[in-house]
N, C-alpha and C positions, 0 to 999 in steps of 0.2 A: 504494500500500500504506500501511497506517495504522500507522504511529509509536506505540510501548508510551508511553503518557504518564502521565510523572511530574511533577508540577509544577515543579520548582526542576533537574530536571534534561534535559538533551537529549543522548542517547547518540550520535549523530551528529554534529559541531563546526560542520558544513557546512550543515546546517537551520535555517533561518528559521521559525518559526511565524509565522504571520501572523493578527493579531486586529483582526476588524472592527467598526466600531463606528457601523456602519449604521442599527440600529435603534435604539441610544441618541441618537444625532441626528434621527435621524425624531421621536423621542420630546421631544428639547427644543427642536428648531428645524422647527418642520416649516414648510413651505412650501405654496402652492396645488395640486402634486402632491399632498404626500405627508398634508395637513391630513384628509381624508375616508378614510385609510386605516382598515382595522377591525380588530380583533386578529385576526381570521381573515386575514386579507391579511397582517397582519405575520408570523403563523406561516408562512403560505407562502414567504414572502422566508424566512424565517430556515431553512426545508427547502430552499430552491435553494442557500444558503449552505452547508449542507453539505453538498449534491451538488457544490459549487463546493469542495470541499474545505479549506477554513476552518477551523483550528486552533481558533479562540476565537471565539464570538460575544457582543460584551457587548449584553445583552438592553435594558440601561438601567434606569430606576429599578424599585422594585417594584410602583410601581401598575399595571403593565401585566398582575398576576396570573401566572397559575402554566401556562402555556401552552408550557411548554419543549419546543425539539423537542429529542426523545432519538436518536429513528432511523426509520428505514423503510429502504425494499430500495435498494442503491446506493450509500449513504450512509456514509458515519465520523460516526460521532457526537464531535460539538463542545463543547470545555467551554464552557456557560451561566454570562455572568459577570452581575453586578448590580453595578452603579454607586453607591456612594454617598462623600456628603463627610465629611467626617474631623473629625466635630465632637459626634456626639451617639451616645451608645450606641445609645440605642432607634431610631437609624434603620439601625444595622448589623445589628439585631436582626431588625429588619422585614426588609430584603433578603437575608439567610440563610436566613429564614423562607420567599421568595418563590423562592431556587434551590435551596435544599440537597434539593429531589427528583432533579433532574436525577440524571445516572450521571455526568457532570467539573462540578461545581459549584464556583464560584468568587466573591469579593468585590474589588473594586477601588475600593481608598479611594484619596481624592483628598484633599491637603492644601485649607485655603479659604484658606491665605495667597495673592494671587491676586500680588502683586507677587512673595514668597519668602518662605523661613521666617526669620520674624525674634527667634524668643526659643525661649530654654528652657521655658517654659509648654508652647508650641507643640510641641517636642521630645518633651516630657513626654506630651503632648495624643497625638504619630501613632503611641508607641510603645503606650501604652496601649489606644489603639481596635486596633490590629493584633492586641495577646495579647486582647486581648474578643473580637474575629471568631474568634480559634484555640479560644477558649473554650468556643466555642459548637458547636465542632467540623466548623470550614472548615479546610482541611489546605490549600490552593490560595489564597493571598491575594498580589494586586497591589496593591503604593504607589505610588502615583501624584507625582510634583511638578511642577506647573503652573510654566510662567514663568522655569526654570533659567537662562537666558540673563542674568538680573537677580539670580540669587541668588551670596550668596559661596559660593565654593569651599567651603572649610575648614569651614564650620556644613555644607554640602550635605553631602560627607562623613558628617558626622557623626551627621545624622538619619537619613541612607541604615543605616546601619551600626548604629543604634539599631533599628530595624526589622527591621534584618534578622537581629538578635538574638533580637527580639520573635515571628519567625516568617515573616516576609515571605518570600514563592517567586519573586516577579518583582518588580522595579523599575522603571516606565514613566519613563520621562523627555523631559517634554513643553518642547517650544518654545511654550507657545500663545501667546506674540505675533506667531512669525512671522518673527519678526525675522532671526534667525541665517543665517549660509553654511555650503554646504556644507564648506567644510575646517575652520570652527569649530567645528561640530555633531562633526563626525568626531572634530576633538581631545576636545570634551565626554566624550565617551565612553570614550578613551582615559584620560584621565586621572581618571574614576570608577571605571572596571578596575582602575588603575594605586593609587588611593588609600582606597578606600575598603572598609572591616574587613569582612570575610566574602562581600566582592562574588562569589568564586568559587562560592559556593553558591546561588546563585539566579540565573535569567534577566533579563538586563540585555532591556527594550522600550522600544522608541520611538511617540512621538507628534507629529509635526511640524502645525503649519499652513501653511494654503499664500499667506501676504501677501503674499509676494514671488517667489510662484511657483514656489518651490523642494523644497515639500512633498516631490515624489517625490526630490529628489538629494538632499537631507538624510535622507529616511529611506535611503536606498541609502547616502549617506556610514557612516550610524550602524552599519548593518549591518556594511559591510565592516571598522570600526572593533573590532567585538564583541560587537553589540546582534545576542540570537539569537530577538527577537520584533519584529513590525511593527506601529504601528498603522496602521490604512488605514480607507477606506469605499467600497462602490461609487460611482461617478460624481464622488466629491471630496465628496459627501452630508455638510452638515455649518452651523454659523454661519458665515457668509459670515467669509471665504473662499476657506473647505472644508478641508481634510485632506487626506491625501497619499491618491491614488486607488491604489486595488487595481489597476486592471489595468494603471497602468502601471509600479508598483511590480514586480509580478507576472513581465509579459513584459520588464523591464530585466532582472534576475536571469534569466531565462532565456532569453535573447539573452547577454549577456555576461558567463553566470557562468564562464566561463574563460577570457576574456581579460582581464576589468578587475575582478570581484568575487569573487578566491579559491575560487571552484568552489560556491558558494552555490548552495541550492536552497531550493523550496516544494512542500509537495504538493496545491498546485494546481491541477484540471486545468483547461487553456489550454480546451479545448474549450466549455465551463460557461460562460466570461467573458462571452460577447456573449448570450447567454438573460437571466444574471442581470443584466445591467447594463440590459435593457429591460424589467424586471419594474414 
């Protein structure tokens, strides 16, 4: 059954959305599979994804044109996000222009500090592009922070909390080096709940990589911790490598969401998994 969705809220405590970001890596990393894919092939993927029942599909940048799947018979239609970086109006302009058809249309800006945020400029810079995306009248905006393992606490807070003034619905909070364990990721989290101004109004999401292999136990750490979005991809699809794989994110929560991850669920279906992961 499909979940009333409001962006910044999830009326269940125990729901995980789960957001893939399958075709935005197909898009920036492709490989000798996925290199000769055509937009019609990618629409297909992105209608198995919501047969596969897929809260969020980020579609990737907006040159991939306006191809959104909205719905067909079987399906929950999935909010369509576009990807971009956190540095130029006219490209938040462009990828609003490329979803805002959709019916859950979405923007997910990404800071470009690649190591962390390191000035008030910068500050100034994620809060500003955030009210320009609201501006423009995207109601569903994800802030993205690359690299949090390396940034300080107390500024992370504080840009977090600038945002989400500014309007932010979800806050992804990426490992992309890879680097982190799981009980550090866990704590990460906890202590962004715990410190950070207006956290309770919006969806705390995770993005792990997978260096050290830990992709799927850090996002399951993040989870249990109080991150009530996932990032995933099918088959770990992504820059080497990969990203924390959907199905094994997927069938962990539902093998052990009563014994070891507080009753967590996805709306998932288990059934889907092995179709879409040979597409």
């Amino acid at each position: 059954m499909e979940h009333e969705y409001i962006p910044n809220i999830i009326s269940d405590p125990s729901y995980i959305r789960i957001s893939d970001s399958t075709l935005r890596h197909v898009e920036q990393h492709p490989t000798n599979d996925t290199a000769a894919l055509t937009n019609q092939d990618k629409l297909a993927i992105a209608h198995q994804l919501a047969k596969l029942g897929v809260d969020v599909i980020e579609a990737g940048f907006p040159n991939v044109g306006n191809n959104n799947p909205n719905s067909s018979d079987g399906e929950q239609v999935p909010v369509i996000c576009g990807f971009v970086r956190c540095n130029k109006a006219a490209d938040i302009f462009t990828t609003w222009e490329a979803v805002k058809f959709a019916k859950k249309p979405r923007i997910h800006v990404m800071t470009t500090s690649k190591d962390q945020i390191r000035s008030r400029e910068e500050i100034a810079i994620a809060r500003d592009m955030v009210s320009y995306a609201r501006s423009l009248g995207c109601s569903d905006i994800e802030f993205g922070v690359q690299d949090v393992v390396r940034s300080d606490k107390e500024y992370l807070y504080e840009v977090l909390g600038e945002v989400i003034r500014a309007g932010t619905t979800t806050i992804n909070i990426s490992d992309t080096g890879g680097y982190i364990l799981p009980s550090e990721f866990g704590a990460l989290i906890a202590d962004i709940k715990s410190n950070t101004p207006g956290i309770e109004n919006v969806i705390i999401s995770t993005h792990c990589c997978n260096v050290l292999g830990l992709s799927t136990a850090n996002t399951l750490a993040g989870s249990y911790a109080g991150a009530r979005q996932a990032g995933v991809s099918v088959n770990n699809i992504g820059k080497i490598p990969g990203n924390a794989f959907l199905e094994e994110v997927v069938i962990a929560i539902n093998c052990r969401r009563r014994q070891q991850l507080g009753s967590l669920y996805t709306g998932i279906n288990i059934e889907q998994i092995a179709i879409t992961s040979l597409m």
